[in-house]
N, CA, C and O of each residue as an XYZ file, in Angstrom:
252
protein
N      11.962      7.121     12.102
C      11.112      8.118     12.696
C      10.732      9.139     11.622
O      11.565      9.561     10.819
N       9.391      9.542     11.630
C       8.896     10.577     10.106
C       8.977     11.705     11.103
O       8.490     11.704     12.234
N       9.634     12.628     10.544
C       9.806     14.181     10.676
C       8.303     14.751      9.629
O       8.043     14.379      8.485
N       7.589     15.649     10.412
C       7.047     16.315      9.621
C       7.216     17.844      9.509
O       6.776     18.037     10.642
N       7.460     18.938      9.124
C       7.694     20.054      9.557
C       6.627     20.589      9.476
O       6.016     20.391      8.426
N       6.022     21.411     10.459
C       4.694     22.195     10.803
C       4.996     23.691     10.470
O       6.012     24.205     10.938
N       4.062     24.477      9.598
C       3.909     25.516      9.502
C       3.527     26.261     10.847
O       2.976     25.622     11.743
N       3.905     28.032     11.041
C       3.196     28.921     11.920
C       1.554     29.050     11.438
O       0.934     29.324     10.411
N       1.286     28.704     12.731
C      -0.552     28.880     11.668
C      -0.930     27.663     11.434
O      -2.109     27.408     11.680
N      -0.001     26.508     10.869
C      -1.428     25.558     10.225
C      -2.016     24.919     10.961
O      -1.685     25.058     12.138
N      -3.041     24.021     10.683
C      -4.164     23.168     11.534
C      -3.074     21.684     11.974
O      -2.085     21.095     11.540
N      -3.758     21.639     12.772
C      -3.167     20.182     13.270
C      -3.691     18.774     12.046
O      -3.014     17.797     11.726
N      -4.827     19.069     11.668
C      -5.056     18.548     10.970
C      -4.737     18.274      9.759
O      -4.762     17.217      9.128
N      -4.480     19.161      9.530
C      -3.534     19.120      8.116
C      -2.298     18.484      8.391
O      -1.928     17.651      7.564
N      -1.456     18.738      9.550
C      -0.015     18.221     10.178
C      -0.707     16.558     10.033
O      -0.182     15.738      9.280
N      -1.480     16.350     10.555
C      -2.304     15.140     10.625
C      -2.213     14.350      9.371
O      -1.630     13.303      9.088
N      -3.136     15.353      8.558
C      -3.069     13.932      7.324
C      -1.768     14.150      6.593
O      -1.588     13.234      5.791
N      -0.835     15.010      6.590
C       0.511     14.961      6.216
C       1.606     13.571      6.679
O       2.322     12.911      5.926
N       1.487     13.481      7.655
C       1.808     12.370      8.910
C       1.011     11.167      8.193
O       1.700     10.499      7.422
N      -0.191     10.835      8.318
C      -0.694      9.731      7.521
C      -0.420      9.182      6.249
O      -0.430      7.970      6.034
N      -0.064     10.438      5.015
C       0.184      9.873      3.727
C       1.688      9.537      4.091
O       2.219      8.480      3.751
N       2.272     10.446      4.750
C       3.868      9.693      4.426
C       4.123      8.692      5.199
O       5.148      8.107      4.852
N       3.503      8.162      6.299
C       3.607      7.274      7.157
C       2.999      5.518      5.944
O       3.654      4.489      5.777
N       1.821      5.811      5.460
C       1.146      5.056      4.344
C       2.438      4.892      3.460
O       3.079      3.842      3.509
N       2.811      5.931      2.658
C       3.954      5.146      1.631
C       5.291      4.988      2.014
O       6.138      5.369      1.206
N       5.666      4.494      3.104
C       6.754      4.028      3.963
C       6.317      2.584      3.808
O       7.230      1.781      3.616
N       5.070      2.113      3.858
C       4.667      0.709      3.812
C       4.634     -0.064      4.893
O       3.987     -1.102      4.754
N       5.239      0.160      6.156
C       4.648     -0.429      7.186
C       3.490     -1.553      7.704
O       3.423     -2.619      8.315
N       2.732     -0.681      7.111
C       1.513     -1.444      7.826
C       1.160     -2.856      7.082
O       0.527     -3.784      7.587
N       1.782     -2.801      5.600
C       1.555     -3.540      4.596
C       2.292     -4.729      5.051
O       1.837     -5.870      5.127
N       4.173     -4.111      5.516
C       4.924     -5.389      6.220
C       4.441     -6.135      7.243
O       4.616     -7.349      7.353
N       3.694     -5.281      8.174
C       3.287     -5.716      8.978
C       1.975     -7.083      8.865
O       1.900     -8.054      9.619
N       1.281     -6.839      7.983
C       0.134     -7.262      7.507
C       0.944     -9.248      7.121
O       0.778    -10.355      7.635
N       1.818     -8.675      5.925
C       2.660     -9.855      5.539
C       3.376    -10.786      6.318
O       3.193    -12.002      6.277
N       4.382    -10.065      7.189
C       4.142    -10.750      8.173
C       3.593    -11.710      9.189
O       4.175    -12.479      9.953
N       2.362    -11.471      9.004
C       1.536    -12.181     10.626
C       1.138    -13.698      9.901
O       0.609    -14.691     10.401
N       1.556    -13.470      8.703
C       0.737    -15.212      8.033
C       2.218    -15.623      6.929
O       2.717    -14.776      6.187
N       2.613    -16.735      7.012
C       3.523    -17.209      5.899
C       2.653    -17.807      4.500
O       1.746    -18.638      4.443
N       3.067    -17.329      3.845
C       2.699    -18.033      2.556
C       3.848    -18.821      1.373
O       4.672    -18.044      0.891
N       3.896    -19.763      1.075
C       4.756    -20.120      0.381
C       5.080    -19.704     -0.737
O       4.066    -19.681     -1.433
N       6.386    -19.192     -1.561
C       6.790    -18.972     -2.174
C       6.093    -19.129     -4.121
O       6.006    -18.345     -5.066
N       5.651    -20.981     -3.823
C       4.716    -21.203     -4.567
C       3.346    -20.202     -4.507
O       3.098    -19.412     -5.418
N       2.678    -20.317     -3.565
C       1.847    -19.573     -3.620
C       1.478    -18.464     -4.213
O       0.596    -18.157     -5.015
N       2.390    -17.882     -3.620
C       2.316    -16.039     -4.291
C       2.874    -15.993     -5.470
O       3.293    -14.880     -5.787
N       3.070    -17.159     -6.511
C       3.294    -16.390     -7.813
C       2.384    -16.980     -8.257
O       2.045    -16.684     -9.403
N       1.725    -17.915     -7.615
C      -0.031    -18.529     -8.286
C      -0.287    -16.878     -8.479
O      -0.043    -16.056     -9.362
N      -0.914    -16.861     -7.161
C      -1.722    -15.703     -6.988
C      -1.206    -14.632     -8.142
O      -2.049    -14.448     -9.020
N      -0.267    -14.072     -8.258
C       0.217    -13.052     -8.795
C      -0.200    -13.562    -10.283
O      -0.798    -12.713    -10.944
N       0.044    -14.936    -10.968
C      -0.627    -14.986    -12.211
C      -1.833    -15.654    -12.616
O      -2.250    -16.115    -13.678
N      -2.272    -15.559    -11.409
C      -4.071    -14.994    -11.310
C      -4.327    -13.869    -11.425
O      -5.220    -13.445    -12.157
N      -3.437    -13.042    -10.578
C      -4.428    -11.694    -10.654
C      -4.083    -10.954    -12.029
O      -4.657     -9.900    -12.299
N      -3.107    -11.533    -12.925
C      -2.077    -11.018    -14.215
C      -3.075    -11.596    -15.051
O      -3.171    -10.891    -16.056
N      -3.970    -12.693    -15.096
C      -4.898    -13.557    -15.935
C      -6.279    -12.963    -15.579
O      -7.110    -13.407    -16.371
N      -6.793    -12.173    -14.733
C      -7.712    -11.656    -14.784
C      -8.149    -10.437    -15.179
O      -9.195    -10.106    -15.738
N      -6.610     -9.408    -14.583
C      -6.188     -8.246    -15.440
C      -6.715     -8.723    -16.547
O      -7.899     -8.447    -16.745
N      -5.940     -9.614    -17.627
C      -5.656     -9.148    -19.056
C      -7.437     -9.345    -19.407
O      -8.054     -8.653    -20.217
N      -7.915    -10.254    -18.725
C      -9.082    -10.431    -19.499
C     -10.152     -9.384    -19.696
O     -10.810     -9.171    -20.715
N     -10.208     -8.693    -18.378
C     -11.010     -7.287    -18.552
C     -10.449     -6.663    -19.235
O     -11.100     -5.950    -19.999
N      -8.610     -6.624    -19.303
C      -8.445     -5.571    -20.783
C      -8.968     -6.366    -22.037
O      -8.582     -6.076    -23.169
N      -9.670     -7.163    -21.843
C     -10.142     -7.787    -23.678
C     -11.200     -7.823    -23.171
O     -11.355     -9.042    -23.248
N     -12.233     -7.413    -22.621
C     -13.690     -7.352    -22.337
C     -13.652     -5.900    -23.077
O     -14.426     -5.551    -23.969
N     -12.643     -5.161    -22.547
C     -12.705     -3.309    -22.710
C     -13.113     -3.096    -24.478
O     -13.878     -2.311    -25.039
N     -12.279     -4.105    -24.958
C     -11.678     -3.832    -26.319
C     -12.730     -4.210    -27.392
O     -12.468     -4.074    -28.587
């Protein structure tokens, strides 16, 4: 459960997006996301050195 502590005075809104960023880097929504589909083990380190092989290449486009 996220505790947020509310100032006297402040906007709800502000309480608001306070509540959103820390709720966001708790990661939740991300588990949740991962969750709903299996991917194999194989898979995701394809992917991961794809996206590590495309990185590097724009860093040598930069250069």
């Amino acid at each position: 459960m996220l505790v947020i502590p509310v100032k006297e005075g402040e906007s709800i809104e502000r309480a608001l997006k306070k509540y959103k960023k820390k709720f966001e880097r708790t990661g939740v929504m991300r588990e949740l996301r991962d969750r709903q589909k299996y991917t194999k083990p194989s898979m995701e380190r394809r992917e991961q050195k794809l996206k590590a092989i495309y990185k590097q290449q724009l860093r040598q486009e930069e250069e």
